[in-house]
C-alpha positions in Angstrom: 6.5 64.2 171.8 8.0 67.8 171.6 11.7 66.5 172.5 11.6 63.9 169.9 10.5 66.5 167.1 13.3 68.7 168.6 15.6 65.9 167.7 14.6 65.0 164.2 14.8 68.7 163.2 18.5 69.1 164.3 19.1 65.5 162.6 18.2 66.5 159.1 19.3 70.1 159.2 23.4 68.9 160.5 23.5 66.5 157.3 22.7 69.8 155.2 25.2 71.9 157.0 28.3 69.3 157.1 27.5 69.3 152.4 27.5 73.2 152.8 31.3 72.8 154.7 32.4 70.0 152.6 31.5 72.1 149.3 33.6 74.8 150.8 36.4 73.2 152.1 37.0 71.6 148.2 36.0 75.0 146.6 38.9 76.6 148.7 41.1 73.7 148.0 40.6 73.5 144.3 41.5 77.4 144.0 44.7 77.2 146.0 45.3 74.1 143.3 45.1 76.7 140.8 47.0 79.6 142.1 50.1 77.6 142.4 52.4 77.5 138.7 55.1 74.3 138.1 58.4 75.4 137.3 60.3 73.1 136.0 64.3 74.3 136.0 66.2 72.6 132.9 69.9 72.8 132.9 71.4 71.7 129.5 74.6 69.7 129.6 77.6 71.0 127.3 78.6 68.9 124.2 81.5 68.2 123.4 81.7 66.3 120.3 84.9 63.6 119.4 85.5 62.8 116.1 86.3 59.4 115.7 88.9 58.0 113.5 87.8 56.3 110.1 89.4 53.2 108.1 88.9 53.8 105.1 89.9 51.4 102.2 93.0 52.0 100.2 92.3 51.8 96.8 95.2 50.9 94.3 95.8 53.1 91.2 95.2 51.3 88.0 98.2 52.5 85.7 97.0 54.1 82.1 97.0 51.8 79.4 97.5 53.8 76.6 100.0 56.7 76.5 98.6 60.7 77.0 101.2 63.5 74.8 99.7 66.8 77.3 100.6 69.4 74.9 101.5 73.2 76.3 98.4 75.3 76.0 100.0 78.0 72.9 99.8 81.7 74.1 98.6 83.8 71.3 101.2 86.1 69.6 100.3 89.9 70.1 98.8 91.0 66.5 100.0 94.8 65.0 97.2 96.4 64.1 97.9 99.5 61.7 96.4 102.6 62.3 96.0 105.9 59.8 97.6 108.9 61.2 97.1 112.0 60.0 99.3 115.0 60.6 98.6 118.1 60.1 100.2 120.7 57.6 101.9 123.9 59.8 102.5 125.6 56.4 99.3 125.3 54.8 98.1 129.0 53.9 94.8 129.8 55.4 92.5 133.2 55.1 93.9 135.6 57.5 90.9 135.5 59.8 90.1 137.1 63.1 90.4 134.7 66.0 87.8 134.1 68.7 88.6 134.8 72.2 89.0 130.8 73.7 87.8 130.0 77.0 90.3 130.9 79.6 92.2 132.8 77.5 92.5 136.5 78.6 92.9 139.1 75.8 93.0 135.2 73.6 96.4 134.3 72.1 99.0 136.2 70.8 99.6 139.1 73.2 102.4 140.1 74.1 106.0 139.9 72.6 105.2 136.8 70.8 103.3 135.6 67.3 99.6 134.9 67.6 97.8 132.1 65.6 97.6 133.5 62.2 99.9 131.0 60.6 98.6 127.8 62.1 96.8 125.1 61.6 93.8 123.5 62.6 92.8 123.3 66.2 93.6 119.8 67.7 91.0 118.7 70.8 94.0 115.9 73.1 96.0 117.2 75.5 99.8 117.5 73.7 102.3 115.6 74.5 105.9 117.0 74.0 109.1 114.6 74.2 112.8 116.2 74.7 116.1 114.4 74.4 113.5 111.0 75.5 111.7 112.6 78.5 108.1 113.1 77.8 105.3 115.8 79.4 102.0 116.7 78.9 100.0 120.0 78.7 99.2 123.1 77.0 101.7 124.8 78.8 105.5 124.5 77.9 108.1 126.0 79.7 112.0 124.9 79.2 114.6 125.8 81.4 118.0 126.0 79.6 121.5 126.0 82.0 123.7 127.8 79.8 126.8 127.9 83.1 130.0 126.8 81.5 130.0 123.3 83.3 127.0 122.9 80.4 130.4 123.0 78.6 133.1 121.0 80.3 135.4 118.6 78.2 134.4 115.6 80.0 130.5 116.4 78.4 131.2 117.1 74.6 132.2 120.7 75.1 131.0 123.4 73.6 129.9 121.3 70.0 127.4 119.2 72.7 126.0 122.4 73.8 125.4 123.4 70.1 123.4 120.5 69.5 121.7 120.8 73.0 120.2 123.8 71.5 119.7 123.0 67.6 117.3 120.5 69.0 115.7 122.3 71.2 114.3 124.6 68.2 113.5 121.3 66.0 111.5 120.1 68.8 109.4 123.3 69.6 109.1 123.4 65.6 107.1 120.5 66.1 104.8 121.2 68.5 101.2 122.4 67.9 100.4 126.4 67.4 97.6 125.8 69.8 100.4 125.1 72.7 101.9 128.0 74.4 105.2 127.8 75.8 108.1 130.1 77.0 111.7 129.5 77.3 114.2 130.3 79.7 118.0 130.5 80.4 119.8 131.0 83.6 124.0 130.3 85.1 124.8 131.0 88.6 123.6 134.1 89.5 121.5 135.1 86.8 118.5 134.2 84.3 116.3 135.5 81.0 113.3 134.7 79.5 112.5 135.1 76.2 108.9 136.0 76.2 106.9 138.4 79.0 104.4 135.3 79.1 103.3 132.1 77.1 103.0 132.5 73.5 102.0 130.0 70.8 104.1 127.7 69.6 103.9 129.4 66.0 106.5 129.6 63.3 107.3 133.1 63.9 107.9 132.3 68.0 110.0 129.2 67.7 112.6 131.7 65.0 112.8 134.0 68.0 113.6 131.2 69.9 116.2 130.4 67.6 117.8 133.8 67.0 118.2 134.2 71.0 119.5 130.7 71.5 121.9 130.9 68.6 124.8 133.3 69.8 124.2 131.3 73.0 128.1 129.7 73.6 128.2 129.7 70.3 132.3 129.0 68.6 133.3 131.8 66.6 136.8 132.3 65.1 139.1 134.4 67.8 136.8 133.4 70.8 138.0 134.3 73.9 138.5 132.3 76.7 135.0 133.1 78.4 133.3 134.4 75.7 130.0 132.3 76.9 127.3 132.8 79.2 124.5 134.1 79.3 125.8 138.0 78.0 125.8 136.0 74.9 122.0 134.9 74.2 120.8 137.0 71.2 118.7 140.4 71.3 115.2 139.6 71.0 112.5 142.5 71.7 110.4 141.0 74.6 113.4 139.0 76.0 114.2 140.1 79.8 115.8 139.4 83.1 114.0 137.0 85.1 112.2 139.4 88.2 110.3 138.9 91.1 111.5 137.6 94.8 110.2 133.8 95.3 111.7 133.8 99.3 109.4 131.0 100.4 109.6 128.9 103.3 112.9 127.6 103.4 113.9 129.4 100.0 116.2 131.9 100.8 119.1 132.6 98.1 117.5 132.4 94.3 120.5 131.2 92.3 120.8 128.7 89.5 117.3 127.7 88.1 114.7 128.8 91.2 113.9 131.8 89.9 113.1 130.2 86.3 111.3 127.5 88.2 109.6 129.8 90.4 108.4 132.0 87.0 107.0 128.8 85.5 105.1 128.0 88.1 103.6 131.8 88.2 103.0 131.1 84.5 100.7 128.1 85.2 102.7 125.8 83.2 101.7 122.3 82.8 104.8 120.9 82.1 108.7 122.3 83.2 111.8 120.9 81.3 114.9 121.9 83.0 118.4 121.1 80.9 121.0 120.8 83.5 124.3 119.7 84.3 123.6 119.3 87.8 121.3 120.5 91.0 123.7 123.3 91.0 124.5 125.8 94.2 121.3 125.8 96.1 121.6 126.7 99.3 121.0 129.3 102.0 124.1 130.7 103.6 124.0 130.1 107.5 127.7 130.7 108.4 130.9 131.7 107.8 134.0 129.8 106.4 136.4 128.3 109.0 139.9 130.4 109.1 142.9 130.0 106.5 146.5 130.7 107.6 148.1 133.6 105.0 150.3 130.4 103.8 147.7 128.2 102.8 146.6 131.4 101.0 149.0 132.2 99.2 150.1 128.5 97.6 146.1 128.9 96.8 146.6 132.5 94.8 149.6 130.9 93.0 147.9 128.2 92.3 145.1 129.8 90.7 147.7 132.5 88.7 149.7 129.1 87.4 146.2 127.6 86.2 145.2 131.0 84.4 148.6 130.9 82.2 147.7 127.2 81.6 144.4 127.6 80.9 145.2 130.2 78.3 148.1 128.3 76.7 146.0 125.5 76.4 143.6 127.8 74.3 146.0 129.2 72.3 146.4 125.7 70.5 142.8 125.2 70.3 142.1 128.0 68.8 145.1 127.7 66.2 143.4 123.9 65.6 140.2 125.7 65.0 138.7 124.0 68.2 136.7 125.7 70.6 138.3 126.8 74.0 138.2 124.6 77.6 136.0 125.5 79.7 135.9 125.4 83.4 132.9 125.7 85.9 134.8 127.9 88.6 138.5 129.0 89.8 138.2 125.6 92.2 137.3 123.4 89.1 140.4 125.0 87.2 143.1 124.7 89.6 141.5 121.0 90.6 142.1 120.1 87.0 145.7 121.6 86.9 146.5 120.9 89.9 144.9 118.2 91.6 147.1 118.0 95.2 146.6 121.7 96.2 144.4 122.5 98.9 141.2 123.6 98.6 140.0 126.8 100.4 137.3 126.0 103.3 134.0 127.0 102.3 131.4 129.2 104.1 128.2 126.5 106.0 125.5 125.9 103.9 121.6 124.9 104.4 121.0 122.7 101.0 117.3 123.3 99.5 116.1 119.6 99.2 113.7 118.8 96.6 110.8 118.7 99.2 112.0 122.4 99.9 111.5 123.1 96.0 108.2 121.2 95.2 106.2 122.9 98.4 108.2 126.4 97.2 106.6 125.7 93.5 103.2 124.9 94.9 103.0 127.9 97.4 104.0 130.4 94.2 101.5 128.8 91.9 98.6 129.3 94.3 99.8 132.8 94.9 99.9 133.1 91.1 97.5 136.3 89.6 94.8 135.2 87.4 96.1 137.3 84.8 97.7 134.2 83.5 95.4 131.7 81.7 94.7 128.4 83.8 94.7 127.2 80.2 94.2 127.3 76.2 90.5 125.8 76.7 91.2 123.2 74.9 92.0 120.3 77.6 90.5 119.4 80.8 93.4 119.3 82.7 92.8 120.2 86.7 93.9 123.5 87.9 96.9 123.3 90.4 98.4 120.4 88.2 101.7 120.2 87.5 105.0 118.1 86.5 109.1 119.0 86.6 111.1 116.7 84.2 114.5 116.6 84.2 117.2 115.9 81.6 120.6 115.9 83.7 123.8 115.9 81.1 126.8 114.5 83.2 130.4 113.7 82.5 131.1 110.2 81.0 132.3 109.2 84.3 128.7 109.6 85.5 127.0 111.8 87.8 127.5 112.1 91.6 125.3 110.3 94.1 123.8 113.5 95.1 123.3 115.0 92.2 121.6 112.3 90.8 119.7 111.4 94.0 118.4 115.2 94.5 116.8 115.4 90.5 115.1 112.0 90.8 113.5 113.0 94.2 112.2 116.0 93.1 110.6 114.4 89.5 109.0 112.1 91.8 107.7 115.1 93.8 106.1 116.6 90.7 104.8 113.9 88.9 107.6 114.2 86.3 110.3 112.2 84.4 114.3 112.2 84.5 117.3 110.9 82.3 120.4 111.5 82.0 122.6 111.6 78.6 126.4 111.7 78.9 128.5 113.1 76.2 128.3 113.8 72.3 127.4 110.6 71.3 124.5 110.5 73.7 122.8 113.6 73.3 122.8 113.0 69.5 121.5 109.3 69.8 118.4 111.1 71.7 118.3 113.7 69.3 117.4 111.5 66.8 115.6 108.6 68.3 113.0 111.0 69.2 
């Protein structure tokens, strides 16, 4: 009886115990299910795309029936439109008033040599605008630079009669100009060069008649002139006139002749706008070395060449002045005997460094900055910037024309400083500008 108890007890208690493992075995199962993660690697295919040709239907063009006129689309005509100008009277008589110090003006206008503003007009408020033999500028500040060396003076320009009118306009056209703009005036040859004024003045009656008594004796025809009665020695004697001073050896500046030092002064002026009146970019150079040798014969057929060109040069005179004409004039002893003489030998010449107009504008912007404040930046009237600048030109040549380098050196350097050039050949010329302007 025991042993078949013994038997029923293990029976029922191993069906229990193989559900217990079972549950297990799928509890453990169904986790490692879980832990495990499908990746599924896609790999996308390129596409390339053809395009595939179309047919399409041609269609045919019906023709127009009735007839189309396309007219021209009319440009309208530029219309005038008038405007009232008003200009103002110089020689109106106003109240002899005390002027205000302006702005920027030290000490105000009128001090030194020159006229102050006590016969002027009203005050104008645009920047003036100043126009010489058809080459206009800009500014409050006006300096002209007059060549007064005798190849101003050559036949083949209008002789001595162009230079006249050179300078008869000159005082017409500073007549003009505003009292509120200052200007000064300057003349220079070769080796040498004046000013008028100590520093800008106004552009007042009194100022521009100086201007004309210093320019007038300038190469002026008189009866019995001499053969070189011109030059410079003969500018007038105005009080306040003087030689032109300072040392402007900057960068590759080294020997001041012809119109650098004039230049050079503007720029220490602060002037807005230069006019030089040349007949050419002159002898600017820098002496580096000497002439190559001569033998005594070549020397001598030179010396009697120049003696034979003296006679005939005076000769020639002679007539001239018995015609009532004014006398030849020649540049140098090598223009002279070229013109008499045009198969003799020239003598060699020493070597020569040539200023360039790049060496002249960055000489004329080193002196401005260097320039004292003593000078006014400007009339406080404008709003022009400080350090601004322009160098017009008006180049008189012979009616052959000017040289190639001559011509070339003057337009580079008004393109350097902003400015304007032109040149005028002969009589006929300079008076056409005179009075187009």
């Amino acid at each position: 009886m025991s042993g078949k108890k013994k038997n029923r007890y293990f029976a029922k208690h191993a069906k229990s115990s193989a559900a217990v493992v079972s549950l297990g075995i799928h509890a453990i199962l169904l986790v490692v299910a879980l832990s495990f993660v499908a990746v599924t690697v896609i790999q996308k295919e390129e596409q390339n795309f053809e395009a595939k040709a179309v047919t399409r239907p041609k269609i045919k063009l019906n023709k127009l029936q009735a007839p189309m006129k396309m007219e021209k689309k009319r440009k309208p005509k530029p219309k005038l439109r008038k405007r009232l100008v008003v200009k103002p009277k110089l020689n109106q008589k106003i109240p002899d008033i005390k002027m205000p110090e302006i702005t920027g003006v030290k000490g105000g206008f009128g001090s030194g040599a020159g006229d102050g503003l006590g016969g002027g007009g009203g005050v104008g408020f645009s920047m003036p605008e100043i126009n010489i033999f058809g080459v206009k500028g800009k500014g409050e500040k006006i300096f002209i630079i007059l060549d007064s060396s005798p190849s101003m003076m050559v036949d083949q320009m209008g002789g001595i009669p162009s230079y006249t009118l050179i300078k008869e306009e000159l005082v017409k056209i500073l007549g003009k100009l505003s009292p509120t703009v200052l200007f000064n005036i300057a003349v220079y040859e070769i080796g040498s060069s004046k000013v008028l004024f100590p520093k800008m003045v106004p552009a007042t009656q009194g100022n521009v008649a100086k201007v004309k008594e210093w320019l007038d004796p300038l190469n002026a025809v008189s009866t019995g002139m001499g053969d070189r009665d011109y030059g410079i020695r003969t500018l007038g004697s105005v009080q306040g006139s003087q030689t032109v001073q300072g040392d402007f050896k900057v960068g590759k500046i080294e020997d001041q002749r012809e119109w650098v030092k004039p230049v050079m002064h503007s720029m220490e002026e602060k002037a807005d706008a230069v006019f030089l009146l040349s007949h050419g970019w002159g002898t600017l150079w820098a002496t580096i070395g000497a002439a190559d040798e001569w033998s005594e014969s070549k020397w001598e057929r030179w010396n009697k060449a120049v003696a034979d060109s003296n006679q005939r040069h005076k000769e020639e005179n002679e007539k001239r002045r018995s015609n009532g004409e004014a006398p030849r004039v020649f540049r140098d002893k090598r223009h002279m005997v070229r013109t008499y003489y045009p198969s003799v030998e020239q003598p060699p010449a020493t070597k020569k460094y040539h200023y360039t107009p790049k060496d002249m504008a960055d000489a004329m912007e080193v002196v401005r900055k260097k320039a004292k404040s003593g000078v006014p930046a400007s009339s406080g009237i404008g709003n022009k910037r400080k350090g601004e600048f322009s160098v017009n030109v008006v180049h008189f040549i012979k009616k052959s024309g000017a040289t190639e380098r001559d011509e070339g050196q003057f337009r580079q350097l008004t393109r350097e400083c902003d400015g304007e050039y032109r040149t005028l050949s002969g009589f006929e010329a300079i008076k056409g500008a005179a009075s187009a302007e």
